[in-house]
C-alpha positions in Angstrom: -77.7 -56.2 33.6 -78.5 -55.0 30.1 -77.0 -51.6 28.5 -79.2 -49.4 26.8 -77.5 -46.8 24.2 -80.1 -43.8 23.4 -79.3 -42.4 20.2 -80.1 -37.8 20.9 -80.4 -36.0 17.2 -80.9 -32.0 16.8 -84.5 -31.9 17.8 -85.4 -34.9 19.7 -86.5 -34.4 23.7 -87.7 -37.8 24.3 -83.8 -39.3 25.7 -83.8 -38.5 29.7 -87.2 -39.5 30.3 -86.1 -43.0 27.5 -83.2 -42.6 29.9 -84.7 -42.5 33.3 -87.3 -45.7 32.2 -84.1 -47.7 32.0 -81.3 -46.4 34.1 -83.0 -44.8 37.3 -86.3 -46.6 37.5 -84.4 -49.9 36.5 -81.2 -49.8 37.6 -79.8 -50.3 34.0 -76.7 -49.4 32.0 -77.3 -46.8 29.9 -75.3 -43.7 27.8 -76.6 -41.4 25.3 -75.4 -41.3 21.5 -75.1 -38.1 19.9 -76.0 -38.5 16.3 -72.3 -38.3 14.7 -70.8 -41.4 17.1 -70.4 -44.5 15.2 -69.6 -46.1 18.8 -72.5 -48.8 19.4 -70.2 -51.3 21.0 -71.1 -53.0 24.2 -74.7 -52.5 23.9 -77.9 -54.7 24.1 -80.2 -52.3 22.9 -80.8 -49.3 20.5 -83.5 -46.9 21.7 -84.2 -44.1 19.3 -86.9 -41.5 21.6 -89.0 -39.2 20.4 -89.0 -35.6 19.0 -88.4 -33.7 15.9 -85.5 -35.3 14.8 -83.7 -31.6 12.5 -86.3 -30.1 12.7 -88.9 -32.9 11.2 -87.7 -31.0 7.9 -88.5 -32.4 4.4 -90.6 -35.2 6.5 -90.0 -36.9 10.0 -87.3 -39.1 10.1 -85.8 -38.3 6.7 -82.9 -36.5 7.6 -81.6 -38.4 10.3 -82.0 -41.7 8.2 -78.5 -41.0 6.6 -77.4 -39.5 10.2 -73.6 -41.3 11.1 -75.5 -43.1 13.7 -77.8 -44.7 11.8 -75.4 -46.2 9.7 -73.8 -48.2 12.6 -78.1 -48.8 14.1 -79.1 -51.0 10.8 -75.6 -53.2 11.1 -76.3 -53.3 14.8 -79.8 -55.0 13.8 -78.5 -57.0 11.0 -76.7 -58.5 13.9 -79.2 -59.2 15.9 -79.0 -56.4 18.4 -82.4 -55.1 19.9 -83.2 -51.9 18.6 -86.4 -49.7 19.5 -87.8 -46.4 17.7 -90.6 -44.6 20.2 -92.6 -41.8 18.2 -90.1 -40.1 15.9 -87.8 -43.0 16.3 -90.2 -45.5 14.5 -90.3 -42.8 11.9 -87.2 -42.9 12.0 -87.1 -46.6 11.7 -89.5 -46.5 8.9 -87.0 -43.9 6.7 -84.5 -45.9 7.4 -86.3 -49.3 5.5 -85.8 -51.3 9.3 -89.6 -51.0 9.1 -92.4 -51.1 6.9 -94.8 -48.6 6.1 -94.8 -45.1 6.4 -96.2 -42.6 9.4 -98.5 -39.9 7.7 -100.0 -37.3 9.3 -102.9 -37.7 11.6 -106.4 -38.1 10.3 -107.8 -35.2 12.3 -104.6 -33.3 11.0 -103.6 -31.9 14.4 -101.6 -32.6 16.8 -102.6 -35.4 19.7 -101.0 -35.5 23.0 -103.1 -37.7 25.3 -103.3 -40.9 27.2 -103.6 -43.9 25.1 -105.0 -47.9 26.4 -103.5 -49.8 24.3 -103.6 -54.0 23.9 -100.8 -56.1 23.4 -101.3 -58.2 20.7 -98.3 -60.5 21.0 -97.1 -61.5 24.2 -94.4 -63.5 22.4 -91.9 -60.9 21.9 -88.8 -60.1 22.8 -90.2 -56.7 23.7 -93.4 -57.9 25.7 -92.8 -61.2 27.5 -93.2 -59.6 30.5 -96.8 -58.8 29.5 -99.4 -61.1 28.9 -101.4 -61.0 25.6 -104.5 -59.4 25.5 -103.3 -57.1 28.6 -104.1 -53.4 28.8 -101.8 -50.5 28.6 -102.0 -47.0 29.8 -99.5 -44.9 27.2 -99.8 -41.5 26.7 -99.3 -40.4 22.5 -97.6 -37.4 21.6 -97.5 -36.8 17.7 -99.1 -34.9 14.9 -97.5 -37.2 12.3 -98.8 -40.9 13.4 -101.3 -42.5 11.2 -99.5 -45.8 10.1 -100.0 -47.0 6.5 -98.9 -50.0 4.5 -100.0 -51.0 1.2 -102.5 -53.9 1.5 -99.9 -57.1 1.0 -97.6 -55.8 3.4 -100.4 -55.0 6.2 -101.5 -58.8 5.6 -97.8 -60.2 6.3 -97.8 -58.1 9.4 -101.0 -59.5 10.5 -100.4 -63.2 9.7 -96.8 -63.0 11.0 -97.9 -61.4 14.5 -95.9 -58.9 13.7 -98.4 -56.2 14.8 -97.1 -55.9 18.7 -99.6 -53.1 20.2 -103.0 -52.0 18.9 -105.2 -49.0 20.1 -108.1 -49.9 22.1 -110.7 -48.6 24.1 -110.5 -48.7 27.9 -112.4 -52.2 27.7 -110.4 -53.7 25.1 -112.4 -53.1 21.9 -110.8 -52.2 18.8 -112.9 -49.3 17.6 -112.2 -46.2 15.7 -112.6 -43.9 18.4 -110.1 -45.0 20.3 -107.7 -44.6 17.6 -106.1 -41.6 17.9 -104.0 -40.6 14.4 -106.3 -43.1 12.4 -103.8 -46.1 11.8 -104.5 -48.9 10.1 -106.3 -51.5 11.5 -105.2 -49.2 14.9 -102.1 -50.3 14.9 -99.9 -48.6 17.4 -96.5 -50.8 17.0 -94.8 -53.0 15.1 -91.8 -55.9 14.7 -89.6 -56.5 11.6 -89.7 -59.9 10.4 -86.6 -61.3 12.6 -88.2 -60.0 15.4 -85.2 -57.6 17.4 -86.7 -54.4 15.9 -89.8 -52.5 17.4 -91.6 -49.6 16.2 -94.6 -48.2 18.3 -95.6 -44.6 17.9 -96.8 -44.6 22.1 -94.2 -43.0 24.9 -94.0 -46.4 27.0 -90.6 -44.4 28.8 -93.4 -41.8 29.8 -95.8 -44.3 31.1 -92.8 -45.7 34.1 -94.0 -43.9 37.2 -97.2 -44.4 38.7 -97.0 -41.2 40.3 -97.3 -39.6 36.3 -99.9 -41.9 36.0 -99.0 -45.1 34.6 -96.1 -47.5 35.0 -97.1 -49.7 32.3 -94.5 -48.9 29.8 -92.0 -50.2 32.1 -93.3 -54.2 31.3 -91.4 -53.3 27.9 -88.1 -52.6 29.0 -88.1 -55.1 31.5 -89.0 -57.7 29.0 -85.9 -56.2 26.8 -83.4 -56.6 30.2 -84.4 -60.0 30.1 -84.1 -61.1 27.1 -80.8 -59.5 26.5 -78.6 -62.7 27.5 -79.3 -64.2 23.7 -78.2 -61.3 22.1 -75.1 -62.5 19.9 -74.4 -58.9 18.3 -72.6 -57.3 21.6 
């Protein structure tokens, strides 16, 4: 059993269905955590869901970088606690330096809400052993803000460190630029930090956990999370 703490700022709308992937669909712990709690104890993993954190004002994720809760999310990592930003929450994540790079907006310079294949790059994870690699994803995207960049030295580390996780693709696997949807770099869709317990990916995987919506293949993540949890030393 692993416990899942889902952190809910003024704007965001992604927590019950972050909430139902792990708690009714896997029979996990889970609680939410409004944005002023300092209160991460107990937990295996961080999720920060989607939405517009305040508003998205000044730019997405920079106000609730110096949120109360985030203070106690980037010790919780130092420790080695998992920690996961979906859509706003790797902007998040990115604001808060947990992440590299930065989410712009979208190269089209609208807003894309749509079903997404993506490829998992590294099956090696603590976030995707229960994939393997090269697999295909059905995730849907819902964002207007991203199109991930990283200065040239940085994008290389990623790449040479596996650190890129998940990677746009077309339905056959091919990494192309149409099936890039916010024009990433090199179509990257998610990313670790270097130690490896913190995931960014800019895909809904908690809205792809019912095959009755049309995909459960963003349930392979949590799972791999739920098993992993028993080497977590920050509890």
């Amino acid at each position: 059993m692993a416990s899942f703490g889902i952190v809910v700022f003024p704007g965001t709308w992604s927590d019950r269905d972050s909430y139902f992937a792990v708690h009714d669909r896997l029979r996990q712990e889970a609680r939410y955590i409004w944005h002023k709690e300092r209160d991460l104890s107990g937990l295996d993993c961080v999720v920060l869901p989607g939405g517009f954190s305040y508003g998205d004002h000044l730019r997405a994720g920079a106000i609730a970088r110096v949120s109360p809760v985030m203070e106690e999310v980037v010790e919780f990592a130092a420790r080695g606690g998992y920690v996961i930003g979906i859509c706003n929450g790797f902007q998040v994540l990115c604001e808060s330096h947990l992440l590299p790079g930065a989410l712009m907006r979208n190269q089209s310079m609208e807003f894309r809400c749509q079903a997404t294949t993506l490829r998992v790059e590294n099956a090696d994870t603590a976030f995707t052993s229960e994939y393997q690699e090269g697999r295909l994803l059905s995730v849907p995207v819902s964002h207007g803000e991203g199109n991930y960049f990283a200065d040239a030295e940085t994008l290389q580390q990623l790449e040479a460190e596996r650190r890129v996780v998940f990677r746009y693709a077309s339905p056959e696997g091919e990494i192309t630029d149409s099936a890039n949807p916010n024009g990433s770099l090199n179509n990257i869709a998610g990313i670790l930090n270097e130690h490896g317990n913190v995931l960014g990916m800019m895909p809904h995987p908690e809205r792809a956990s019912e095959a009755l919506l049309g995909s459960e293949d963003g349930l392979g993540l949590f799972q791999s999370i739920v098993k992993n949890s028993e080497r977590l030393v920050a509890r």
